[in-house]
C-alpha positions in Angstrom: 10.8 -7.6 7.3 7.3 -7.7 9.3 4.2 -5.9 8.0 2.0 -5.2 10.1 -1.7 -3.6 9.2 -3.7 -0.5 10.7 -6.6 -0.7 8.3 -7.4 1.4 5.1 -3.7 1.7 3.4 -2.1 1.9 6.6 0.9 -0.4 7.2 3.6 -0.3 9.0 7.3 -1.8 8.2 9.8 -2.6 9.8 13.3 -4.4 9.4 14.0 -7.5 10.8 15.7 -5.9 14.0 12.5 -4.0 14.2 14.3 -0.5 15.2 13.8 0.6 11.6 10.4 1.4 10.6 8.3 2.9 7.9 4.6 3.8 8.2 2.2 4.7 5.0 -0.4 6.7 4.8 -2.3 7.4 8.7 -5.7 8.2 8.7 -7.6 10.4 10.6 -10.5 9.3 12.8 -13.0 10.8 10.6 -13.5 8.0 8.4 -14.5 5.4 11.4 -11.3 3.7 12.1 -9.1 3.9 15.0 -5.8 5.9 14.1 -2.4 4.5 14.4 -0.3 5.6 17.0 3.4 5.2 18.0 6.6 6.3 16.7 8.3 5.4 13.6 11.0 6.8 11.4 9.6 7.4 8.1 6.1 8.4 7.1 5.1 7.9 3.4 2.1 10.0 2.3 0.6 9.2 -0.8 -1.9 12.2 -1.3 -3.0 14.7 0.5 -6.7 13.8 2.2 -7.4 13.4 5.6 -7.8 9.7 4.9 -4.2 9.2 3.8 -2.1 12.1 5.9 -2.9 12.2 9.3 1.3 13.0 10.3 0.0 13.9 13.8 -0.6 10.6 14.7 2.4 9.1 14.6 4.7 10.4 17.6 8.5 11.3 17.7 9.9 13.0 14.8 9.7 10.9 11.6 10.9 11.9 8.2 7.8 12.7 6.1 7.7 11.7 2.3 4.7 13.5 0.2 6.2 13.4 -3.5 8.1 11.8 -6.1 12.1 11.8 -6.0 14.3 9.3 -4.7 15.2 9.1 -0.8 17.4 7.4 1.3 16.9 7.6 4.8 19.2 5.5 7.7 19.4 2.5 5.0 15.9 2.6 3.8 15.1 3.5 0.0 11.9 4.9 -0.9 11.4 6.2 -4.5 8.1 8.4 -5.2 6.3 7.4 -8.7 3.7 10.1 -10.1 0.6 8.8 -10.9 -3.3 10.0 -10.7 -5.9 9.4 -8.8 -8.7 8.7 -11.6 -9.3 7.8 -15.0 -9.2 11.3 -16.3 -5.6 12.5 -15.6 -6.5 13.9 -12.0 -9.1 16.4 -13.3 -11.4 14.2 -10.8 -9.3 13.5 -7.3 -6.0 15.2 -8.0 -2.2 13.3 -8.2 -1.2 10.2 -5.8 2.3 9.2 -5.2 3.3 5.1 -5.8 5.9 4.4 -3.5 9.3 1.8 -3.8 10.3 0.7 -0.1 13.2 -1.1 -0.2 13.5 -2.7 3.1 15.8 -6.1 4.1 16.6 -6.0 0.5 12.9 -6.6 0.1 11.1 -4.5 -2.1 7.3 -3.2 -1.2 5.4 -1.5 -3.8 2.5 0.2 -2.1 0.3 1.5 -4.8 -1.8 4.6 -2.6 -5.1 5.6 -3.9 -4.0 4.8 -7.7 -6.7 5.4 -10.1 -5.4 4.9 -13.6 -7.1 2.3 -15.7 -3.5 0.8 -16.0 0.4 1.7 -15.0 1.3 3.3 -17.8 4.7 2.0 -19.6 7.4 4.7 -17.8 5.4 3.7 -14.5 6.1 -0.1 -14.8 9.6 1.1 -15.9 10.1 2.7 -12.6 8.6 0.0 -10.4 10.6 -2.8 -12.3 10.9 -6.2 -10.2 9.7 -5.8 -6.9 8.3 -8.5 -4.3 5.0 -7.4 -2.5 2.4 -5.2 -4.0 0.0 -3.3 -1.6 -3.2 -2.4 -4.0 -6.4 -0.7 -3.0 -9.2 -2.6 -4.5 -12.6 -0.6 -3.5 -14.2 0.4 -6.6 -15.1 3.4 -5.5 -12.0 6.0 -5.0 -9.9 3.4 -6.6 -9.4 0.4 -8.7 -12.6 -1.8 -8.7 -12.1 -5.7 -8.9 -11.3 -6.5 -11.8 -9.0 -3.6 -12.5 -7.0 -4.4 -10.0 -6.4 -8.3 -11.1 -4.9 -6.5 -14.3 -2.6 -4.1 -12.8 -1.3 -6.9 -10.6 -0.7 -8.8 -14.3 0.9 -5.7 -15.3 3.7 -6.0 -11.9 3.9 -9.4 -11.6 4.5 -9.6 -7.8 5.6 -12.4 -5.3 3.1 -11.2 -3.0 -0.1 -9.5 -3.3 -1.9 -7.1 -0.3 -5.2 -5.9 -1.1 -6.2 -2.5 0.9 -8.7 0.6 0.7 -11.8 -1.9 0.7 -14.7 -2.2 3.3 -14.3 -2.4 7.0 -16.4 -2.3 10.3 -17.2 1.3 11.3 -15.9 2.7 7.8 -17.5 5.4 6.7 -17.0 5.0 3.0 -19.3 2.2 0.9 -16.5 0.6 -0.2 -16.5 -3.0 -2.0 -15.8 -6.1 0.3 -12.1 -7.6 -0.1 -14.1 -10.8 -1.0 -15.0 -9.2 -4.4 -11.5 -9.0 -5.3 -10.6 -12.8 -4.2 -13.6 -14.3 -6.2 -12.0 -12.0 -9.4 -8.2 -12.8 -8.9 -9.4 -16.6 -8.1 -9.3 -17.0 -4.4 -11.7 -17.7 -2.1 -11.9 -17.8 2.1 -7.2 -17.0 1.4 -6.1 -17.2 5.4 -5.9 -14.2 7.0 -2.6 -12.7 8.7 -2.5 -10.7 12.1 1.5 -10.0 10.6 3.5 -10.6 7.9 7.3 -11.6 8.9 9.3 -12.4 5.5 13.3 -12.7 4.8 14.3 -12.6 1.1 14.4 -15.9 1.1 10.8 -16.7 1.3 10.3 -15.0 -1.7 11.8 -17.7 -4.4 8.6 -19.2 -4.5 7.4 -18.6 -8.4 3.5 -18.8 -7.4 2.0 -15.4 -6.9 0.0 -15.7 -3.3 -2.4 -13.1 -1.9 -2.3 -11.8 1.7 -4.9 -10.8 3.6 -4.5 -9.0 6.6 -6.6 -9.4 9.7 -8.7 -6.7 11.1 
């Protein structure tokens, strides 16, 4: 599998021949960051703002996910968990879809703009074992700091991502991704221009956090 990062909670990834890819949520230019481009074959959306479902883009003709349900698509399985946006039940920002990306035999959990003060207990049902964890940490739309070191308790990942937190050009006062490595007890973590993992990197039983470069 190699991860590769577009900013906000943009990623893209693909298998380890690299002709497989999925991309989650594209952004539009609106919010200060440079759009991703190119063609991939599946597009995950986890909600539907301009910030997290810009389908036009990615070229070619991918298959779009927007919802819960269970897919399987050219040997890629995504499953769509319903979850909300905020604390009160979506009254405030609507739903947002977690999705499972099962890629390599890998598993990526990539959390979208989840609110909730916690993964409720059918949610962490659903999700079950899974390696990486992508979670936005910007105390602002989503989880703040600290709330996100206790979902990640919740999971119990190999792998942590952080996301959705300030950037150059950003329009949104976000919090800084340092904010979330002084909480979860990580200071100055290396960053990563890529990720490239096989299943067998992930026997290590210490939890590590990856930061992306941007």
């Amino acid at each position: 599998m190699i991860i590769t990062w577009y900013g906000h909670s943009c990623f893209k990834i693909a298998n380890q021949g690299g002709h497989l890819t999925v991309m989650t949520d594209p952004f539009d230019k609106k919010i200060g960051l440079t759009p991703p481009r190119g063609s991939v074959n599946i597009v995950t959306i986890s909600h539907d703002h301009y910030d997290h479902n810009n389908i036009k883009a990615v070229s070619g003709d991918p298959f779009i996910i927007d919802g819960p349900g269970e897919y399987e698509i050219e040997g890629i399985r995504i499953t769509g968990i319903s979850s909300y946006h905020d604390k009160k039940k979506g009254e405030e920002r609507g739903l947002n879809t977690i999705y499972l990306i099962k890629v390599d035999d890998i598993i990526v959990c990539h959390l979208g703009d989840f609110g909730q003060e916690k993964l409720t207990d059918r949610q962490l049902e659903v999700i079950g074992d899974i390696d990486i964890l992508m979670i936005p940490v910007d105390g602002v739309c989503t989880l703040n700091a600290r709330e996100a070191v206790k979902v990640i308790k919740q999971i119990e990942p190999n792998i942590v991502i952080p996301m959705h937190y300030k950037l150059p050009n950003l329009t949104e006062k976000f919090a800084d991704v340092k904010d979330f490595l002084k909480e979860i007890g990580l200071n100055g973590e290396e960053k990563v221009d890529k990720l490239t993992l096989k299943k067998k990197d992930l026997n290590n039983e210490e939890m590590k956090v990856v930061v992306f470069k941007y």
